[in-house]
Backbone as ProteinMPNN parsed JSONL, in Angstrom:
{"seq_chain_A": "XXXXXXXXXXXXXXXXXXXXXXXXXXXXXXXXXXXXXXXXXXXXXXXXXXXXXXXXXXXXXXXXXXXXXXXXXXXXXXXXXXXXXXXXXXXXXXXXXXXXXXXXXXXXXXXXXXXXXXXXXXXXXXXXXXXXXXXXXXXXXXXXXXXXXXXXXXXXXXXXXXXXXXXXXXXXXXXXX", "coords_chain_A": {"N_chain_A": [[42.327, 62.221, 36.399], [45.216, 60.352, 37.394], [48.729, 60.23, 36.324], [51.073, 58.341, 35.503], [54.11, 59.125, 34.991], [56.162, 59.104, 32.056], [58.164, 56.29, 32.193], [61.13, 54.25, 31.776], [61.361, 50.991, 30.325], [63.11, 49.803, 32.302], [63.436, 51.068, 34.178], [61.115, 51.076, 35.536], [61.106, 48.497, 36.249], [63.064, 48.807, 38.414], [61.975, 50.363, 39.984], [59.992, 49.105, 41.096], [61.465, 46.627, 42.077], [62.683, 47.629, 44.353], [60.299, 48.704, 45.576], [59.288, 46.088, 46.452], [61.306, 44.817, 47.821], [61.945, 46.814, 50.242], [58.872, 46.629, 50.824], [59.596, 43.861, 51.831], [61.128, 44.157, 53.596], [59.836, 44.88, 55.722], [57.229, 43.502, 56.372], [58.933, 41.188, 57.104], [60.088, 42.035, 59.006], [57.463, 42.543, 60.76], [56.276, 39.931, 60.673], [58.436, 38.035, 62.025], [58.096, 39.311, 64.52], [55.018, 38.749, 65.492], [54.695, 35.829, 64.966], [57.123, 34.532, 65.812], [58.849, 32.822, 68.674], [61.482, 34.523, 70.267], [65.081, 33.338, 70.314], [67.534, 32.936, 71.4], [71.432, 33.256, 70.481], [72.793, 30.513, 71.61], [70.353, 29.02, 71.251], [68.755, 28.998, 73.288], [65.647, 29.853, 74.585], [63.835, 32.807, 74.635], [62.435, 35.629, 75.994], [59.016, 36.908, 74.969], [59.129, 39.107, 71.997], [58.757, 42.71, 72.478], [58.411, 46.053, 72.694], [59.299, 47.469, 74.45], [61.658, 47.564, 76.026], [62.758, 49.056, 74.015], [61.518, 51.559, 73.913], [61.923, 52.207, 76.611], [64.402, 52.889, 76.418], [64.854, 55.142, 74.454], [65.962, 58.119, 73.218], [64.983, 60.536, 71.907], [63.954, 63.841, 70.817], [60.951, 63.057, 71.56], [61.658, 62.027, 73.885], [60.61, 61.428, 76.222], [57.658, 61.055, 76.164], [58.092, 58.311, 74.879], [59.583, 56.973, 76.856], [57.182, 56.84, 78.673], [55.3, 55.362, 77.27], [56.812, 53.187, 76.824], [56.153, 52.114, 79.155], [53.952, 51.544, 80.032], [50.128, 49.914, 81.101], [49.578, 48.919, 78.871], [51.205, 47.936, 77.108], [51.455, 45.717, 75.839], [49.312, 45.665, 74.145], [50.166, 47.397, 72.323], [52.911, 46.391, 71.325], [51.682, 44.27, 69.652], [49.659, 45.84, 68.038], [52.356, 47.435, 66.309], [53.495, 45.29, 65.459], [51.498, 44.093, 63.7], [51.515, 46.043, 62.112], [53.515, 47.025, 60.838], [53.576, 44.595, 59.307], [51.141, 44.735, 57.586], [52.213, 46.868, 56.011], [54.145, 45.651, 54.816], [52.084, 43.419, 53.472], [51.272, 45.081, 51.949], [53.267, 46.735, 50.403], [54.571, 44.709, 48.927], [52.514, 43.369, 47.641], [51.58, 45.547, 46.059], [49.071, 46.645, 46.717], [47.226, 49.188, 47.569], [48.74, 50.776, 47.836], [50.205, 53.538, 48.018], [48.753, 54.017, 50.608], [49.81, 52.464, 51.626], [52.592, 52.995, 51.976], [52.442, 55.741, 53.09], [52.016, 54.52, 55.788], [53.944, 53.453, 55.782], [55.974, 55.569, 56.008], [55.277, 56.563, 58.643], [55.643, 54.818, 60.563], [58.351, 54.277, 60.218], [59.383, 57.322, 60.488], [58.461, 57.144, 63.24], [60.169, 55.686, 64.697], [62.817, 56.669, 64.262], [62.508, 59.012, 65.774], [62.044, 57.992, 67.858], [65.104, 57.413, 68.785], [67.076, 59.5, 68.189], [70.266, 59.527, 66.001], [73.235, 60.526, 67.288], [75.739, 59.658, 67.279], [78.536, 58.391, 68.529], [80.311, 57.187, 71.42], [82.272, 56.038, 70.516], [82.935, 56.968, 66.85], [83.788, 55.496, 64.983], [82.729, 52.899, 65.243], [80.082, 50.434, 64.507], [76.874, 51.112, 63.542], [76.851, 53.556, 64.972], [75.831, 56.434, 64.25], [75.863, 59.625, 62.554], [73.466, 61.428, 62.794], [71.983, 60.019, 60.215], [70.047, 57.328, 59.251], [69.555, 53.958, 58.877], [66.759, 53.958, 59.064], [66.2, 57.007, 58.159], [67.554, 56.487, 55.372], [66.027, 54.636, 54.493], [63.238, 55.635, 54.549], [63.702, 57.607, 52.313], [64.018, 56.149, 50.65], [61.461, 55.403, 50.27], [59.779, 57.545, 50.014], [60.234, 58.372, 47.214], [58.855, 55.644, 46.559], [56.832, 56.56, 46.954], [56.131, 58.813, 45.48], [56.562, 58.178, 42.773], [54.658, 56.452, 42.489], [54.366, 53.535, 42.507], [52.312, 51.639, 42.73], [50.442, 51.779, 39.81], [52.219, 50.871, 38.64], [52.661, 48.472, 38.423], [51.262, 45.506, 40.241], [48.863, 44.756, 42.676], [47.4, 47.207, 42.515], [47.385, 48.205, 39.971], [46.363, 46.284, 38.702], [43.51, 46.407, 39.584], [42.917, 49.514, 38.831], [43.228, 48.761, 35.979], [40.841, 47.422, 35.615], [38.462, 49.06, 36.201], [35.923, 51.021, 34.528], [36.31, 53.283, 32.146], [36.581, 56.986, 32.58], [34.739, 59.314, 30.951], [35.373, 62.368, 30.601], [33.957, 65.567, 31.898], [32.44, 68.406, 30.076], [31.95, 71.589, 30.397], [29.375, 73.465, 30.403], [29.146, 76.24, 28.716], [27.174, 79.174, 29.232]], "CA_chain_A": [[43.021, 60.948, 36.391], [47.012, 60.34, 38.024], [49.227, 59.284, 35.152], [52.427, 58.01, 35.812], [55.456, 59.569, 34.151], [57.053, 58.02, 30.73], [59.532, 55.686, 32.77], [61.569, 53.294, 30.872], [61.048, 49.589, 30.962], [64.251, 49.539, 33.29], [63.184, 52.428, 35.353], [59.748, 51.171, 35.981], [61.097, 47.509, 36.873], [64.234, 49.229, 39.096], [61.038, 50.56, 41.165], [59.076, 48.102, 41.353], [62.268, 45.953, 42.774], [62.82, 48.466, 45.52], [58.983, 48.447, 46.278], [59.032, 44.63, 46.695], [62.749, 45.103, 48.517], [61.459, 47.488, 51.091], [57.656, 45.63, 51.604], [59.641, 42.287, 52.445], [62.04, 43.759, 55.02], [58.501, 45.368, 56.788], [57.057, 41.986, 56.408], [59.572, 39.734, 57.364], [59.997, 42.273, 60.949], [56.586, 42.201, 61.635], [55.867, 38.552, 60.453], [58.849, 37.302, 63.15], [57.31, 39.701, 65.617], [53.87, 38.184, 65.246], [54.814, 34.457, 64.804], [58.489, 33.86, 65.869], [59.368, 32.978, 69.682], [62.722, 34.787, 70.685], [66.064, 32.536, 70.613], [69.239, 33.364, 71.857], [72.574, 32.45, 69.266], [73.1, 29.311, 71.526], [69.723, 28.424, 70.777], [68.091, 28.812, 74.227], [64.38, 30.876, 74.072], [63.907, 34.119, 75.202], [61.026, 35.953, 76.836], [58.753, 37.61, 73.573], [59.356, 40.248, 72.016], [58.303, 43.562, 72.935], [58.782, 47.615, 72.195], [59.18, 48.177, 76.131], [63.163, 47.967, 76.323], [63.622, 50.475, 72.613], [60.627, 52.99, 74.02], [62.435, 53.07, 77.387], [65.885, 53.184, 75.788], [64.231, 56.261, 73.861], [66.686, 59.544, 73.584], [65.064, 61.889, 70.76], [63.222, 64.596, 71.317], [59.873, 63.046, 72.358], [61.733, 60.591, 74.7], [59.974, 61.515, 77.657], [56.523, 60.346, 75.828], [58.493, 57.006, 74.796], [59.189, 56.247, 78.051], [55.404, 56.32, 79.38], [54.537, 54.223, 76.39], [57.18, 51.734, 76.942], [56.129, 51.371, 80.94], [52.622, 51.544, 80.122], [50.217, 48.719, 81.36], [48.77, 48.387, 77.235], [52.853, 47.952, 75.842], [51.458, 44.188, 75.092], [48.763, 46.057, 72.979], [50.827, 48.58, 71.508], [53.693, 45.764, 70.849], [50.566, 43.717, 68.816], [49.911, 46.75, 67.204], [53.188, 47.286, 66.029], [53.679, 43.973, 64.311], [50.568, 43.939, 62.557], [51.545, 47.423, 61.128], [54.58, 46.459, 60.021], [53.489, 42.789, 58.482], [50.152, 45.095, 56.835], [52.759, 47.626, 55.398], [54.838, 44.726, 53.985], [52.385, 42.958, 52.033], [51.033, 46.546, 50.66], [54.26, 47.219, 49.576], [54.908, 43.21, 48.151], [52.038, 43.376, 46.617], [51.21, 46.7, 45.271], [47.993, 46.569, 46.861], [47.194, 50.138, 48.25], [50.218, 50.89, 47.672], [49.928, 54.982, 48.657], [48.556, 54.078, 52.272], [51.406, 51.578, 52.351], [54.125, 54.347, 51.618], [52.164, 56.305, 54.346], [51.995, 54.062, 57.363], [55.705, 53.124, 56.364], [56.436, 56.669, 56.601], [54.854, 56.749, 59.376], [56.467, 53.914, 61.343], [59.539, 55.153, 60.134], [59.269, 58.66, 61.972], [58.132, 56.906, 64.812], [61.676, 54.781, 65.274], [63.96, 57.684, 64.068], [62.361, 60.158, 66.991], [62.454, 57.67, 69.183], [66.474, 57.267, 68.847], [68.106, 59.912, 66.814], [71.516, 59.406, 66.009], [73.981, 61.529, 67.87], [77.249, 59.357, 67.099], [78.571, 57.954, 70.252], [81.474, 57.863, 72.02], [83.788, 55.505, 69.472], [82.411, 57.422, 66.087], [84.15, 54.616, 64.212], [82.097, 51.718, 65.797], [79.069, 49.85, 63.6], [75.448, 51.967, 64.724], [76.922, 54.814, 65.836], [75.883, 57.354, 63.365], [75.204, 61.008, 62.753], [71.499, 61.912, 62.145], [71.509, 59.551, 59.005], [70.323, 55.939, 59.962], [69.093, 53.211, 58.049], [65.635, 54.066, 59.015], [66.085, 57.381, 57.375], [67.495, 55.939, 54.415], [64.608, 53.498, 53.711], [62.149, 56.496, 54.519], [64.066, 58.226, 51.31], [63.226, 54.986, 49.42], [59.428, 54.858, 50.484], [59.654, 58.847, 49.591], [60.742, 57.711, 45.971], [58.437, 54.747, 46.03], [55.185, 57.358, 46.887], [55.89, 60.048, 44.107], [56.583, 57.434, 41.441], [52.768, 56.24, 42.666], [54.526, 52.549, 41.832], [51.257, 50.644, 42.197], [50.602, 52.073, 38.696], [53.409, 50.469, 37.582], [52.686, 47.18, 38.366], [50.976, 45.742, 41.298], [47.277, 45.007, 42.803], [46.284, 48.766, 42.222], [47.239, 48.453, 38.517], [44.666, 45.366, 37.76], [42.303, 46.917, 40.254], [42.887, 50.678, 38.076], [42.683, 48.395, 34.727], [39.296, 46.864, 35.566], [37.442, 50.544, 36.248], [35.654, 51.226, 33.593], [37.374, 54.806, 31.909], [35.343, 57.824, 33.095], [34.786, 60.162, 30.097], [35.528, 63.78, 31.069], [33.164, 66.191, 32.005], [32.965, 69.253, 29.652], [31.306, 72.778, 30.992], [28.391, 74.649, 29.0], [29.243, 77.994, 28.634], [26.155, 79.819, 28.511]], "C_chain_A": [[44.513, 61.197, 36.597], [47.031, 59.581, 36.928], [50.487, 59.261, 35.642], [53.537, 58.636, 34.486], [55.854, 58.906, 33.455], [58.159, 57.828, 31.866], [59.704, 54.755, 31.737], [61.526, 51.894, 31.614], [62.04, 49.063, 32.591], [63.896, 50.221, 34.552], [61.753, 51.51, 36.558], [60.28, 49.276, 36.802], [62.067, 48.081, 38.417], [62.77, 49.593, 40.444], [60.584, 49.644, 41.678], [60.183, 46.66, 42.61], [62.534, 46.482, 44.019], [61.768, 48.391, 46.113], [58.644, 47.007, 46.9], [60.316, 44.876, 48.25], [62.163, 45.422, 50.22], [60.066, 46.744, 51.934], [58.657, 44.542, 52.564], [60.668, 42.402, 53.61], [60.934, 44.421, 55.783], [58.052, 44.015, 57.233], [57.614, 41.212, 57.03], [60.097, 40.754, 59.334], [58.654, 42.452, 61.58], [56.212, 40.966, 61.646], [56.798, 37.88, 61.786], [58.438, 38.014, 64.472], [56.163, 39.131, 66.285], [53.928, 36.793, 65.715], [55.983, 33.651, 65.409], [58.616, 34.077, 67.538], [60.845, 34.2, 69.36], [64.112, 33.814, 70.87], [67.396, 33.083, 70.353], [70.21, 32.616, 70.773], [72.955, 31.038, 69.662], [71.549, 28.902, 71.381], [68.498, 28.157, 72.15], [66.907, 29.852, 74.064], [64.671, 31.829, 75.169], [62.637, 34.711, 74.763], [60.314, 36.518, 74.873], [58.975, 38.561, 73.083], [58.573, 41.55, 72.139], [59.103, 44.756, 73.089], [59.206, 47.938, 73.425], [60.66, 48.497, 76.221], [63.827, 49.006, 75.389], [62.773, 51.491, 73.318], [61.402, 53.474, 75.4], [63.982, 53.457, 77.766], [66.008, 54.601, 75.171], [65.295, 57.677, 74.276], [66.404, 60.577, 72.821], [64.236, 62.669, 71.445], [61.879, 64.618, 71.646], [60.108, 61.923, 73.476], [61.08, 60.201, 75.896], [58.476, 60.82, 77.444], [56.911, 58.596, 75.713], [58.693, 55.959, 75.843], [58.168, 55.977, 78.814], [55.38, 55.651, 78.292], [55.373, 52.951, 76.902], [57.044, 51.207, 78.683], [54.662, 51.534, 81.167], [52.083, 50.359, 80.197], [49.593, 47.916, 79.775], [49.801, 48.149, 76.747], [52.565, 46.61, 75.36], [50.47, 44.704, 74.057], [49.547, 46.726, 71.844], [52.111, 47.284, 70.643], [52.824, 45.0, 69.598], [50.577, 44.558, 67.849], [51.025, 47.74, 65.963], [53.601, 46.284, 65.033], [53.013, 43.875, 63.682], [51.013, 45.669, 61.748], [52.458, 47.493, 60.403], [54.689, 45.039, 58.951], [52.295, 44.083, 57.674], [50.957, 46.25, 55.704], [53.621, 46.764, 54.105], [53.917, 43.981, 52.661], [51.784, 44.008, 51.466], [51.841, 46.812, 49.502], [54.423, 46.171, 48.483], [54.302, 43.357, 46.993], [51.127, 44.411, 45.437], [49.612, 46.696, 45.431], [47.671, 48.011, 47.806], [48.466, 50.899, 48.713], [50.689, 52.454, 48.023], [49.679, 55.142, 50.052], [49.464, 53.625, 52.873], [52.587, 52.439, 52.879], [53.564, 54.69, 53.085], [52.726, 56.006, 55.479], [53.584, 53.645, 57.299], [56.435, 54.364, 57.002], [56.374, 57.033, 58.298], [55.653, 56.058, 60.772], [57.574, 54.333, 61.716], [59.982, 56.154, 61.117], [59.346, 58.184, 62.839], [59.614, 56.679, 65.307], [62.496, 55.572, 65.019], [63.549, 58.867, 64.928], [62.358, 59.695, 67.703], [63.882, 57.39, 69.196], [67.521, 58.164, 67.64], [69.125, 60.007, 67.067], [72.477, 60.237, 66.105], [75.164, 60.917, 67.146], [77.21, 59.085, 68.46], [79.777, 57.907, 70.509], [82.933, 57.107, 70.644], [82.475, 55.962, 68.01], [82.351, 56.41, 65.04], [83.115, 53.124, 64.294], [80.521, 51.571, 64.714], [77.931, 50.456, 64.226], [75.999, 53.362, 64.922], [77.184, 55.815, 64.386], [75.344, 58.804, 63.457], [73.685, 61.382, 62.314], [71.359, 60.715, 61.031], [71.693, 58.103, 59.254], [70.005, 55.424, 58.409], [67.574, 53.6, 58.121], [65.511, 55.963, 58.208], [66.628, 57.266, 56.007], [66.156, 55.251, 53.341], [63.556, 54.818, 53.98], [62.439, 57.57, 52.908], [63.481, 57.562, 50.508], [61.943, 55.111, 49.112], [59.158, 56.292, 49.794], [59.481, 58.754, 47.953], [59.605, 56.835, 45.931], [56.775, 55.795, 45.771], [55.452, 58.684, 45.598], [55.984, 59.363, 43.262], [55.525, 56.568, 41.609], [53.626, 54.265, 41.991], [53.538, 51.326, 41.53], [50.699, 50.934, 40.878], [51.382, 51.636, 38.199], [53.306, 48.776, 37.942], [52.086, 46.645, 40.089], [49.21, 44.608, 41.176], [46.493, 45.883, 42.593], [46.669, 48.294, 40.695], [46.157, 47.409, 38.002], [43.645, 45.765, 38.578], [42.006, 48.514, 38.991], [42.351, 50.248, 36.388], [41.241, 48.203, 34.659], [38.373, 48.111, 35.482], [37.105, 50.848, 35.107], [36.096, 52.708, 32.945], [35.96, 55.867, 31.898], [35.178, 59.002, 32.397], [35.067, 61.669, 30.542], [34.77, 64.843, 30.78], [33.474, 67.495, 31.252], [31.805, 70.317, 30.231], [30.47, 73.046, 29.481], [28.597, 75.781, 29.584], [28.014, 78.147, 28.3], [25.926, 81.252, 28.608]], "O_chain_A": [[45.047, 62.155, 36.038], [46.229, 58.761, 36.481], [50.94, 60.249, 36.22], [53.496, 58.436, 33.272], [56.091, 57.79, 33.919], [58.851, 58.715, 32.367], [58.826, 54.421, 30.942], [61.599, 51.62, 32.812], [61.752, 48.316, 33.526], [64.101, 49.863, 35.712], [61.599, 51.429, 37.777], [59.745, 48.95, 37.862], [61.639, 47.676, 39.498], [62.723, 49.086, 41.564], [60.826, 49.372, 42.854], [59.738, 46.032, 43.57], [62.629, 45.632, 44.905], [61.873, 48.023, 47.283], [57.784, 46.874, 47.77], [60.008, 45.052, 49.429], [62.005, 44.597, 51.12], [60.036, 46.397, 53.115], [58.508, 44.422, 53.78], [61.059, 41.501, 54.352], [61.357, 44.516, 56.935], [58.427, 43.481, 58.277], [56.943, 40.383, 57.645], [60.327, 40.224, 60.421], [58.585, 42.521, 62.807], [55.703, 40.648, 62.72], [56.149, 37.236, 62.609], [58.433, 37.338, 65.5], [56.186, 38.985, 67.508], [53.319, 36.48, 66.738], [55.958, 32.427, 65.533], [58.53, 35.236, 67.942], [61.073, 34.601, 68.219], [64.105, 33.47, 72.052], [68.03, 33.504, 69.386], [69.869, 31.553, 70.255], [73.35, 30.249, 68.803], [71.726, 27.686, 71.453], [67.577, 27.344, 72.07], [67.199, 30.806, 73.344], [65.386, 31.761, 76.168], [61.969, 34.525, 73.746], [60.994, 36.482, 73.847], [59.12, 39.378, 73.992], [57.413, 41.343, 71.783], [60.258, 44.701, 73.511], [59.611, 49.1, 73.404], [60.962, 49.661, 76.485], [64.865, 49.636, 75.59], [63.386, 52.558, 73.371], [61.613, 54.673, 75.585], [64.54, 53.979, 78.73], [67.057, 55.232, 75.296], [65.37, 58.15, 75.41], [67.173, 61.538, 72.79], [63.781, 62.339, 72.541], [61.35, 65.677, 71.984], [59.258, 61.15, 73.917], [60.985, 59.101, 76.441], [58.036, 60.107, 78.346], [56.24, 57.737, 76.285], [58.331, 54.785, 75.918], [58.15, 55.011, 79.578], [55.633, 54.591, 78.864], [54.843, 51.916, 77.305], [57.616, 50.278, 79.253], [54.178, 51.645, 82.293], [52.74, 49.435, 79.717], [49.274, 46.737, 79.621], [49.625, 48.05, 75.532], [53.314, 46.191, 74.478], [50.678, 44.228, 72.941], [49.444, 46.497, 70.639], [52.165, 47.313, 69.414], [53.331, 45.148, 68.486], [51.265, 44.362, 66.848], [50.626, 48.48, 65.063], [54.001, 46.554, 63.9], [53.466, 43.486, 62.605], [50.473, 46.062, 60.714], [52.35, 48.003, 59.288], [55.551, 44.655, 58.161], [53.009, 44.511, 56.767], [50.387, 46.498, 54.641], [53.723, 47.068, 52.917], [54.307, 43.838, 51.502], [51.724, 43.899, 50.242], [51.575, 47.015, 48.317], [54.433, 46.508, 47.299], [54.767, 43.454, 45.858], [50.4, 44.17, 44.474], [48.901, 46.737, 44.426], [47.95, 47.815, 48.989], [48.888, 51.411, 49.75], [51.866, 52.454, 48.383], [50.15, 56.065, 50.717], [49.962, 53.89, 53.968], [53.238, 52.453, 53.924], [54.008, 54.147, 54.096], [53.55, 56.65, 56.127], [54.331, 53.515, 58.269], [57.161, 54.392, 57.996], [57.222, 57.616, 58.973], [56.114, 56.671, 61.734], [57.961, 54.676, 62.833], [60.649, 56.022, 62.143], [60.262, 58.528, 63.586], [60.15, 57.375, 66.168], [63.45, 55.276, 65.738], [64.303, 59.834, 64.817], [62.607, 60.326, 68.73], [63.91, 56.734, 70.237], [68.281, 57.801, 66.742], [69.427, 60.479, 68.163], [72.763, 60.836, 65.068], [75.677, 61.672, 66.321], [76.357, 59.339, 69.31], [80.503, 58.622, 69.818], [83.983, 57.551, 70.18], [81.349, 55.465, 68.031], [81.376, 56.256, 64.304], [82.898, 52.443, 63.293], [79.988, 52.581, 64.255], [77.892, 50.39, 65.454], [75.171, 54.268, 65.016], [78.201, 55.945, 63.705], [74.51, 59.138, 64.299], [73.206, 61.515, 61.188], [70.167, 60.408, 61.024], [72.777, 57.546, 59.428], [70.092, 55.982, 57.316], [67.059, 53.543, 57.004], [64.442, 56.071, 57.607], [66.093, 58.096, 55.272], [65.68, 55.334, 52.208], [62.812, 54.745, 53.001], [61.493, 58.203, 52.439], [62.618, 57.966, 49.729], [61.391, 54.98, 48.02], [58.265, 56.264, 48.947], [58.399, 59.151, 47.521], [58.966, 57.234, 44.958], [55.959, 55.769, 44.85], [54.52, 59.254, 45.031], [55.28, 59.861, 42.385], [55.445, 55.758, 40.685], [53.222, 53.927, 40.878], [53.637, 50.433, 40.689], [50.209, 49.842, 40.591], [51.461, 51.939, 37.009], [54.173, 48.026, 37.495], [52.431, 47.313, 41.063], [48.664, 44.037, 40.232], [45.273, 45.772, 42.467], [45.605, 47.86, 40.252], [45.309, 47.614, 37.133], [42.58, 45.333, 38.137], [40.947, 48.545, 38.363], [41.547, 50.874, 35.696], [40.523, 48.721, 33.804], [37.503, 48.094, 34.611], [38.078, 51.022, 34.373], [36.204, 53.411, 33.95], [34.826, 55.693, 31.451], [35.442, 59.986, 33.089], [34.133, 61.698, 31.343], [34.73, 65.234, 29.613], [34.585, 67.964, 31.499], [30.72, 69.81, 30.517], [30.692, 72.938, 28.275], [28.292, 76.193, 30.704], [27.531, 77.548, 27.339], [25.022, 81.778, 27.96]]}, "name": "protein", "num_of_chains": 1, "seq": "XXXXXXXXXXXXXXXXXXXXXXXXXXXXXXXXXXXXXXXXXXXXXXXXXXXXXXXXXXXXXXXXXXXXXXXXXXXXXXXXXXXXXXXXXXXXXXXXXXXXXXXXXXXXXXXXXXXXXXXXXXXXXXXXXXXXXXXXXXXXXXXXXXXXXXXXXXXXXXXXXXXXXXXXXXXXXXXXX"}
């Protein structure tokens, strides 16, 4: 049996706020992916969205794969795919429902978007974006790192009333003979 570490009431909510935090900005970019036309700041629409212009924007070290994906004739699958993985990560995380696979596929995502554009710095160093190796997407992959060793669906969640309900599974002892 996984037991969660003596955290303090503060500790264990401080997670749990970050785990929600993190789900609802997955969520809320695959949910407008999914559901939300495109509209320009004056308010005029714009075409849907789609991975094709970041995969063949792509400069890390698998960029050469990024660019066949983003000029491939499936990039309307793969874009689909995409949004539902990001809206299925969100409400994992929200709601502490599988909350270990969640971490995963965020991790996972994660990687994906920080090898497809790692951050060199650019020509004005000073300018907003232009950073050295350390984005926001590895940031939040630190978080999710943090959210998967402190196992936080144990701490509150859909896994913890799914873990309560199991009936407790006595522990098997050996005969020495």
């Amino acid at each position: 049996m996984i037991t969660t570490p003596r955290l303090s009431p503060r500790q264990q909510v401080s997670l749990v706020i970050l785990r929600t935090l993190v789900g609802w900005h997955f969520l809320y970019e695959g949910y407008t992916k999914l559901l939300h036309p495109a509209w320009s700041q004056g308010g005029a629409p714009l075409p849907p969205w789609s991975s094709a212009a970041y995969l063949k924007a792509a400069t890390g070290p698998f960029a050469p794969l990024f660019h066949w994906m983003g000029s491939a004739s499936w990039i309307g699958s793969l874009d689909l795919a995409i949004a539902i993985g990001l809206t299925a990560v969100g409400v994992s995380l929200m709601l502490g429902l599988f909350t270990q696979l969640g971490c995963g596929g965020a991790l996972a995502l994660l990687a994906t978007f920080y090898l497809a554009a790692v951050p060199t710095g650019g020509a004005d160093v000073r300018a907003e974006g232009t950073y050295l190796l350390v984005n926001k997407n590895v940031v939040e992959a630190c978080a999710v790192v943090v959210l998967l060793a402190f196992r936080t669906g144990s701490i509150a969640g859909v896994d913890l009333l799914w873990m309560r309900s199991r009936p407790a599974i006595a522990p098997v002892q050996e005969v020495v003979v």
